[in-house]
N, C-alpha and C positions, 0 to 999 in steps of 0.2 A: 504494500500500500504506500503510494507515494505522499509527499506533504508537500503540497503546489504554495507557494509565495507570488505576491506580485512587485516586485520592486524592492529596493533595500529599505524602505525602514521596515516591512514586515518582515525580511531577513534579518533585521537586527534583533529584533523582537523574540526572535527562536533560539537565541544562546542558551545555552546551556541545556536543550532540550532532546530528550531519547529521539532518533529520526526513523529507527525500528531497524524492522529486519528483510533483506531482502531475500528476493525467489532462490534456490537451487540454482547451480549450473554444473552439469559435469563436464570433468576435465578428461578428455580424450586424449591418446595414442596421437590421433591425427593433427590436436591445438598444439601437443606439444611439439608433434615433427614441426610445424608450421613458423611455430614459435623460434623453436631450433636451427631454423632454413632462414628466418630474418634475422634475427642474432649474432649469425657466427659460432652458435653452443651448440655441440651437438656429443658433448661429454654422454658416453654411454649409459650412463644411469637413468638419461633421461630420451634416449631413443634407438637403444638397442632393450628391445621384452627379453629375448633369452639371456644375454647375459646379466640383468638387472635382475630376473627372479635370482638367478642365485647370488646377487649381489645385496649390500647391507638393507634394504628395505622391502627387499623378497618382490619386489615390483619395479616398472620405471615410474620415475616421478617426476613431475613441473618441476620447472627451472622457478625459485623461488620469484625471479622478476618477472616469471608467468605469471603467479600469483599478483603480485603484486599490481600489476596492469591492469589485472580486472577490474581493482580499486573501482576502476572510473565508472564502468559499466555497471558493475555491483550499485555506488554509491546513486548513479541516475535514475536506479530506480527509486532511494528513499527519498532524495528533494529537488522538484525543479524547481526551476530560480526564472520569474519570467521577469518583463518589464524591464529587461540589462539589455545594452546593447552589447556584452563582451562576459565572455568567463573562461577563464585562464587557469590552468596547473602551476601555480606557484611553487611546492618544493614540498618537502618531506622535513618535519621535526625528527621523525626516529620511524624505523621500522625493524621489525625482530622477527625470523621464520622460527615459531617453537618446533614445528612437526611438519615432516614433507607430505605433500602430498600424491599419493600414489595414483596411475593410471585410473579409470574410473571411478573415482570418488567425486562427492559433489559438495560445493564448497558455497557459502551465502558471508555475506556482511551484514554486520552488527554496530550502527551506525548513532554516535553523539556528535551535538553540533555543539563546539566548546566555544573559544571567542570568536566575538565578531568587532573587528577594529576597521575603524574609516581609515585608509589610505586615498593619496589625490586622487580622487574622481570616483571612486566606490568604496566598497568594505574588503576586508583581505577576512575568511574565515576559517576557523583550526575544525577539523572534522577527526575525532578517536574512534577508529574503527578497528575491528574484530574480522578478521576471515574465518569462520568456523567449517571445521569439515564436518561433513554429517557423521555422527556414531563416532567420532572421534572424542579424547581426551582434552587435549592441547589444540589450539588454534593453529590455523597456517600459519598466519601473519597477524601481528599489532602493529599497527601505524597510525600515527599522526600526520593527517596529511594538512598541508595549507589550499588555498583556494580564493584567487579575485574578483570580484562581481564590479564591472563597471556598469553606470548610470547610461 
């Protein structure tokens, strides 16, 4: 369920506030080749199956900066930002892979809106997310990501 804004002062309005939890997505064999063919990575753990089952995670697994990309896709589903003429990937406060994730597994974001500070011409806002794998213990990934909404 998305949480639709029109403009930044209702964006500012939403600090501090749960933005939820997004859909599934499994992570395929084929994203990660895909992944691995735009990259340059094609480290066998993550697109060779036979020899990654017998290797340390009994499967292949996303390139952690697999995970991490989806950030964006994941996050669009919790809030659109309308009434901006502009919204930008500012940067990363911190991100941490606790647990890899393996070849068909489906992975959702868990989604806080922390600050929202004005910068010239819009707001810059810190978004605390969670990538949770299904049926898993440990998250993919923690990140703090930033994010600019101009006017």
């Amino acid at each position: 369920m998305s949480i639709t804004v029109n403009g930044l002062d209702e964006l500012k309005k939403l600090a501090g506030s749960d933005l939820g939890t997004s859909e599934w997505i499994e992570i395929t064999q084929e994203r990660i080749n895909t992944f691995a063919d735009a990259t340059g990575d094609h480290q066998w753990i993550h697109v060779d199956p036979e020899k990654a089952a017998e290797g340390p995670f009994g499967a292949p697994i996303a390139h952690g900066y697999l995970t991490l990309s989806l950030f964006i896709p994941l996050f669009t589903e919790l809030l659109d930002v309308q009434g901006v003429t502009t919204k930008v990937n500012y940067g990363l406060n911190k991100v941490r892979f606790p647990s890899p994730v393996k070849v068909g597994s489906r992975i959702r974001l868990v989604g806080k809106l922390g600050e929202v500070e004005e910068v010239p011409g819009g707001v810059q806002i810190t978004v605390d997310g969670i990538i949770e794998i299904e049926g898993g213990g440990k998250p993919a990934a923690v990140l703090s990501s930033l994010s600019r909404f101009y006017a």
